[in-house]
C-alpha positions as a Markdown table, in Angstrom:
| # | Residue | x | y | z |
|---|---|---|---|---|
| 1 | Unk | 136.0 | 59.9 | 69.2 |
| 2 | Unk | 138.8 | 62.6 | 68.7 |
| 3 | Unk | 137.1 | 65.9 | 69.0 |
| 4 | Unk | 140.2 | 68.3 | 69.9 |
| 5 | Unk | 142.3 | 70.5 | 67.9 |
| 6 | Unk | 142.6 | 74.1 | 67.0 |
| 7 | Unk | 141.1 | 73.4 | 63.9 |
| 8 | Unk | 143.6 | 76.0 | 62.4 |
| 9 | Unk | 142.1 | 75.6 | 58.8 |
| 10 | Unk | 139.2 | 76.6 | 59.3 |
| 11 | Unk | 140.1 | 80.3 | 61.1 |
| 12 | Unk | 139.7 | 78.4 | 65.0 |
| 13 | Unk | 136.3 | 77.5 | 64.6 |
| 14 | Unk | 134.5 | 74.7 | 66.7 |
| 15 | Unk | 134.7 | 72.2 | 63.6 |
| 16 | Unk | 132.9 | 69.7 | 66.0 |
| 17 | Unk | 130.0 | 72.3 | 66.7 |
| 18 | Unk | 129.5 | 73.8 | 63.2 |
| 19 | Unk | 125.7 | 72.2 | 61.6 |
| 20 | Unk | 125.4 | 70.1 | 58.6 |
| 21 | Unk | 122.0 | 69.1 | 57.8 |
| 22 | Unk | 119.7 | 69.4 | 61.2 |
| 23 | Unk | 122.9 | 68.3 | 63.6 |
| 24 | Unk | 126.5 | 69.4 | 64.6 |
| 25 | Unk | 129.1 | 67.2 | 63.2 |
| 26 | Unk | 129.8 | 65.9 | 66.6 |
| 27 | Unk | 126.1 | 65.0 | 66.8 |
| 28 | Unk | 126.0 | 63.0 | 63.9 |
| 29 | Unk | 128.8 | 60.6 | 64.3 |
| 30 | Unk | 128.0 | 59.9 | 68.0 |
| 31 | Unk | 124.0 | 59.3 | 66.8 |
| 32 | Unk | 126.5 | 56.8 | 64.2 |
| 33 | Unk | 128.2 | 55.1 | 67.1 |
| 34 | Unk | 125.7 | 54.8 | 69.2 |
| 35 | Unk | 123.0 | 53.1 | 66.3 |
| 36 | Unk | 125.9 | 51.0 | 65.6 |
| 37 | Unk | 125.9 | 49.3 | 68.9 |
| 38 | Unk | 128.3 | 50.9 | 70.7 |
| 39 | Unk | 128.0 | 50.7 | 74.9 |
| 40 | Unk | 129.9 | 53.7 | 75.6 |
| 41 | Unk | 131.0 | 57.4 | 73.3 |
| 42 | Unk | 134.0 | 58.5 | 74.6 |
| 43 | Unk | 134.8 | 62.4 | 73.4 |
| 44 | Unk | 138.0 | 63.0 | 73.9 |
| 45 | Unk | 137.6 | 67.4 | 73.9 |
| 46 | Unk | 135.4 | 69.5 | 75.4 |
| 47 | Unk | 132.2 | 69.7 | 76.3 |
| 48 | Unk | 129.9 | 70.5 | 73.6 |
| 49 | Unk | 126.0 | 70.8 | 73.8 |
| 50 | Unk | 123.4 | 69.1 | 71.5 |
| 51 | Unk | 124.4 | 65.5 | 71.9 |
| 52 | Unk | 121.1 | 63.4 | 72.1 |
| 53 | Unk | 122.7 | 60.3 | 74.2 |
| 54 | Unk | 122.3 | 58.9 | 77.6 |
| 55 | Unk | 124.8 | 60.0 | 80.5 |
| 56 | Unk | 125.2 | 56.5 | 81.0 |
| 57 | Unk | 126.4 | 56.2 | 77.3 |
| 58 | Unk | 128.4 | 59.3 | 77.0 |
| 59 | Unk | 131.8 | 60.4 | 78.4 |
| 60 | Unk | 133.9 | 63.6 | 77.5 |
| 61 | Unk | 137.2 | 63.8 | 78.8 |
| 62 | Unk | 140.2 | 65.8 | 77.8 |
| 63 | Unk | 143.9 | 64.7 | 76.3 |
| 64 | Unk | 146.5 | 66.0 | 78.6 |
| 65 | Unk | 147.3 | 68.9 | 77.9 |
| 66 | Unk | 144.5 | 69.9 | 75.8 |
| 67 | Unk | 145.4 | 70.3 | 72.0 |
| 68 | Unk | 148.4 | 67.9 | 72.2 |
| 69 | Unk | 147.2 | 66.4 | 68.8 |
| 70 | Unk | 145.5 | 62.7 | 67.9 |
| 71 | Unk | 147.8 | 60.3 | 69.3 |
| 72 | Unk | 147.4 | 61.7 | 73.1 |
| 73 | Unk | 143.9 | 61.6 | 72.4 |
| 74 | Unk | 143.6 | 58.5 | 71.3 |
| 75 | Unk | 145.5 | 57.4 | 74.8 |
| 76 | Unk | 143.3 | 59.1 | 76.9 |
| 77 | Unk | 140.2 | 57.9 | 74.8 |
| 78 | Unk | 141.6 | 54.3 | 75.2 |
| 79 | Unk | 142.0 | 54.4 | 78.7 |
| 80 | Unk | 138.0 | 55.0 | 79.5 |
| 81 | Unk | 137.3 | 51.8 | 77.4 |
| 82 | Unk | 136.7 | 48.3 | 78.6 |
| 83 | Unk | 135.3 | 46.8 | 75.4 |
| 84 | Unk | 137.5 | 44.4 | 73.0 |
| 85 | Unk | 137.1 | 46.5 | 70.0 |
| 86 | Unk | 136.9 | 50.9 | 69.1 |
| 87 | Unk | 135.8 | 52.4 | 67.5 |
| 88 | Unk | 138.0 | 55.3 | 66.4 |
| 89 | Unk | 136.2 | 57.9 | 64.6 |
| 90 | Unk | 136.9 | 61.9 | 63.8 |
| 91 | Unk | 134.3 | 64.3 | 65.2 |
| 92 | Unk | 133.3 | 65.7 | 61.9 |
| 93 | Unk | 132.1 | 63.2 | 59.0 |
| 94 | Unk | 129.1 | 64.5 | 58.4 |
| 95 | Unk | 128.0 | 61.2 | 56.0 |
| 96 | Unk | 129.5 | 58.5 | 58.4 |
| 97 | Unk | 126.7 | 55.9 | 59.3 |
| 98 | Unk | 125.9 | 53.3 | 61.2 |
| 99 | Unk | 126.0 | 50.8 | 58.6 |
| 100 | Unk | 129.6 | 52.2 | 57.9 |
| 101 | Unk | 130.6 | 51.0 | 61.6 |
| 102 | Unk | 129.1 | 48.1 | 61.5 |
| 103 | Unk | 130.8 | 47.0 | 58.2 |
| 104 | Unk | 134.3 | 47.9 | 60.2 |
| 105 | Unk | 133.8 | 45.8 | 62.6 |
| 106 | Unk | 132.9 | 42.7 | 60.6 |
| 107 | Unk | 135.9 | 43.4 | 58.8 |
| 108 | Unk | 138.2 | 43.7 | 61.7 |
| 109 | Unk | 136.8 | 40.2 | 63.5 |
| 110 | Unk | 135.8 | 38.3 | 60.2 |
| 111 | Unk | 136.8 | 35.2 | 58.6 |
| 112 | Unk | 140.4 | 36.5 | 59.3 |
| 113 | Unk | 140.9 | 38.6 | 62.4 |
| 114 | Unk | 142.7 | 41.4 | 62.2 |
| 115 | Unk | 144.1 | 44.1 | 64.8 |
| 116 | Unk | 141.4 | 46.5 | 62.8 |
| 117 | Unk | 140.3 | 47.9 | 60.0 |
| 118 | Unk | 139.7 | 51.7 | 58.1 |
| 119 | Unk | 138.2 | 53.0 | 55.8 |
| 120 | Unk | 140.1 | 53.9 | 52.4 |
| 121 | Unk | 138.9 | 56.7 | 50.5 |
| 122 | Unk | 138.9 | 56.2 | 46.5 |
| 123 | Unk | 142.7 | 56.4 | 45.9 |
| 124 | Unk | 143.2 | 53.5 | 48.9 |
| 125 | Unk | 144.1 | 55.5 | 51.3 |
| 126 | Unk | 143.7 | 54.6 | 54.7 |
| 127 | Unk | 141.2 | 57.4 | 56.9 |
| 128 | Unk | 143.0 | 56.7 | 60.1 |
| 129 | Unk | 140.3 | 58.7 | 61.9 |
| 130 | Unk | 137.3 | 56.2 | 60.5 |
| 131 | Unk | 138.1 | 53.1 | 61.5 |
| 132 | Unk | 137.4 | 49.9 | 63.9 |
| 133 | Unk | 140.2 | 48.1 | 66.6 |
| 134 | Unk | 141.0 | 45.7 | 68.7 |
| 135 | Unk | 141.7 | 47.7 | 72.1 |
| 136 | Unk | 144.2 | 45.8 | 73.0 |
| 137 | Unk | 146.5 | 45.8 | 70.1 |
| 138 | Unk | 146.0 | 49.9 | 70.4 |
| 139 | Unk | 147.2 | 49.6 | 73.7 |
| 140 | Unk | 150.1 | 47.9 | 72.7 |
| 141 | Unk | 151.6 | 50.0 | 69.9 |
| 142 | Unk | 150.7 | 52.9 | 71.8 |
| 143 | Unk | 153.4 | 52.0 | 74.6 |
| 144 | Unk | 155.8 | 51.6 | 72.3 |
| 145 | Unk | 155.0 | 54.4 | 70.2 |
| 146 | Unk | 157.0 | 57.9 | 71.2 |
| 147 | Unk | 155.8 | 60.0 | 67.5 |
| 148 | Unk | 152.9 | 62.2 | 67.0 |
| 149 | Unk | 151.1 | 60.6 | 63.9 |
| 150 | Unk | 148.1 | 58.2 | 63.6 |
| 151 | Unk | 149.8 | 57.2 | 60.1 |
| 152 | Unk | 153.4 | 56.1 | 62.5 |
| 153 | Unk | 151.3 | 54.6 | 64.9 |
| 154 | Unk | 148.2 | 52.4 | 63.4 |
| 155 | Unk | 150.1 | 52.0 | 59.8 |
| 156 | Unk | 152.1 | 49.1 | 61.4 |
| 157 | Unk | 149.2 | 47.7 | 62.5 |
| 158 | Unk | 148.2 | 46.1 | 58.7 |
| 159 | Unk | 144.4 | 46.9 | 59.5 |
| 160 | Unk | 141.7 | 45.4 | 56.6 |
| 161 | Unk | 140.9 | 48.5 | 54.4 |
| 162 | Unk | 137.6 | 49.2 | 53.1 |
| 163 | Unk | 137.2 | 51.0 | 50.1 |
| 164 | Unk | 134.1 | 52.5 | 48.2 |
| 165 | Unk | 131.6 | 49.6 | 47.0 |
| 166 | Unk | 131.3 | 50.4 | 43.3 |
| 167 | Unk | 128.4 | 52.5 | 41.4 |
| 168 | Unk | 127.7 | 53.8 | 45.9 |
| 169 | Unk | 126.2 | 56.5 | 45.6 |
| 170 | Unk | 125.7 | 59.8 | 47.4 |
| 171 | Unk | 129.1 | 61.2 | 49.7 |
| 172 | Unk | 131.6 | 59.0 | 50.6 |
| 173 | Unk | 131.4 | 58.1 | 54.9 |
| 174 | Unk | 134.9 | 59.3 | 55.0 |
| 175 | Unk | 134.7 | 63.1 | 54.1 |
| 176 | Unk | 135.9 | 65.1 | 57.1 |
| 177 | Unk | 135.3 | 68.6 | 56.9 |
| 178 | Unk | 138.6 | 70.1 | 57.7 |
| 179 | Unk | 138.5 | 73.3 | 55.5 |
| 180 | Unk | 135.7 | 76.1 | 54.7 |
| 181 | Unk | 135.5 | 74.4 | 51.4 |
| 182 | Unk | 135.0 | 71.2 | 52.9 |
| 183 | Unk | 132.4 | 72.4 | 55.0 |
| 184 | Unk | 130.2 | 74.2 | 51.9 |
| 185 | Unk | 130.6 | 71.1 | 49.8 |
| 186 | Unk | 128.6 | 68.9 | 52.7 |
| 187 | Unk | 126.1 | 71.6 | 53.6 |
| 188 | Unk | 125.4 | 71.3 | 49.9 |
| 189 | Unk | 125.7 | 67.6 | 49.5 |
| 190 | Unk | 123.0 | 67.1 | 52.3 |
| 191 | Unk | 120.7 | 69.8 | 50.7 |
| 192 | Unk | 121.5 | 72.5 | 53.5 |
| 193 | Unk | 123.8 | 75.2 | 51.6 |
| 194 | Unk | 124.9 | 77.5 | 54.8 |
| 195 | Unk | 126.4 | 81.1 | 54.5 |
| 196 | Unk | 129.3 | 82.1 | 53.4 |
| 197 | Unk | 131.3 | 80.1 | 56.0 |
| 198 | Unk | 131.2 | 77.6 | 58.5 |
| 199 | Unk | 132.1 | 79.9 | 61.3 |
| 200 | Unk | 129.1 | 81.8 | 60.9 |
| 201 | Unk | 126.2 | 80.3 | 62.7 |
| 202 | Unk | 123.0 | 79.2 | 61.5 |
């Protein structure tokens, strides 16, 4: 789980901290990883309090050097995992589920295996930050991979992409909350309008 960055669009502000509904965005897709089945929550950024999960189920380490962006992050993330198949998830979709991850990975090792798959938001395009993957596959494009983009390096990759199911109702599991006005619009979607701005605390 990439929790990192400077979060420059939204003034510097902890985006992983900041509340929607009764938890931090961090809190809320790690409670989604962790109902989904997941052994171990890797958080690659710093430590943050307020995450309800077992020691044994939790690690936080850091990309070298801190702030280097996703792709270094998703390296040093990769390299604390044992498991066949990641999940690789942002650190602030406020709506992401369990039954979201769950779906990923059924798509990714189906009928028709796949290295993984992501969720497509509703113009089909791929979330690169939502998504499910065979480690090893990561591993590989990621030694051959010298950009900085998740696009350049999972694009390649063909994963299965899952789009809205029709008439779903309710926020899509794919909304990040990168700017202020991302941030109002989930407070209000989950029925907890918050100040004006997510830098100020609740």
């Amino acid at each position: 789980m990439l929790a990192g960055g400077r979060a420059s669009r939204l003034g510097g502000a902890d985006k992983p901290a900041l509340a929607v509904g009764e938890r931090s965005l961090l809190a809320t897709v790690v409670s989604a990883a962790a109902a989904a089945g997941a052994r171990l929550v890797v958080v690659v950024g710093p430590p943050r309090p307020g995450v309800a999960l077992a020691p044994s189920r939790l690690r936080v380490v850091r990309e070298e050097p801190p702030g280097s962006g996703p792709v270094p992050a998703l390296r040093r993330g990769l390299a604390e995992v044992a498991a066949p198949w990641v999940l690789v998830l942002a650190a602030d979709l406020p709506f992401i589920r369990a039954g979201h991850l769950s779906a990923l990975l059924a798509a990714a090792t189906g009928a028709r295996p796949a290295a993984g798959a992501v969720l497509a938001d509703d113009d089909g395009r791929p979330q690169w930050l939502a998504g499910c993957w065979s480690a090893e596959a990561l591993r590989a494009a990621s030694r051959g991979y010298r950009g900085g983009s998740l696009h350049g390096l999972l694009g390649p990759l063909s994963p299965v992409m899952l789009g809205p199911a029709p008439g779903q109702p309710g926020p899509p599991p794919w909304l990040d909350c990168d700017t202020e006005d991302d941030v109002r619009r989930a407070r209000a979607w989950s029925g907890d309008p918050a100040g004006p701005g997510p830098g100020v605390p609740r």
